[in-house]
C-alpha positions in Angstrom: 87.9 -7.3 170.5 88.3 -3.6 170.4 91.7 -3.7 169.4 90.9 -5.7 166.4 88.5 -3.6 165.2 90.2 -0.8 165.8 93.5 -1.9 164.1 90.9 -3.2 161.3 89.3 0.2 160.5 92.8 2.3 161.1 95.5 0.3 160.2 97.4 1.8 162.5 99.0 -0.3 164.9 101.0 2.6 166.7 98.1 4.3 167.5 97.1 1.4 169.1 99.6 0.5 171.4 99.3 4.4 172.4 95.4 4.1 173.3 96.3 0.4 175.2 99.1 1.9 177.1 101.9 -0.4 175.6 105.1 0.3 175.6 106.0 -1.4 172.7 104.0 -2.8 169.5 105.2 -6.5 169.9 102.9 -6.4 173.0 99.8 -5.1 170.9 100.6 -7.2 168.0 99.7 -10.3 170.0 96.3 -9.1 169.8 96.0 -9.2 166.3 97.4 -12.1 165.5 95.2 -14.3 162.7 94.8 -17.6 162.4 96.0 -20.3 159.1 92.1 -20.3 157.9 92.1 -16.2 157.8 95.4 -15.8 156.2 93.7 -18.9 153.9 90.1 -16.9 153.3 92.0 -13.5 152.5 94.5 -15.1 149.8 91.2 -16.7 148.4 89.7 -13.5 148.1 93.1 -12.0 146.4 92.6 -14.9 143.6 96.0 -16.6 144.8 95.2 -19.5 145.9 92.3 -22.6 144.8 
């Protein structure tokens, strides 16, 4: 959870694998993967999909 809401609020992926002690970003990245029905609320709110 804190990784998503840090990543959410900074954006900054780099500085989180820094503060979790990764080595690399792929590792931190599993933590913010999304699911289909978030991709699907987000393009909804962009207008891009019905």
């Amino acid at each position: 959870m804190f990784a998503t809401v840090f990543y959410k609020l900074s954006g900054d992926i780099v500085k989180l694998a820094d503060m979790l002690g990764h080595s690399s970003i792929e590792t931190t990245r599993i933590y913010l993967k999304t699911t289909g029905e978030e991709h699907a609320r987000v393009l909804g709110r962009m207008g891009l999909i019905q």
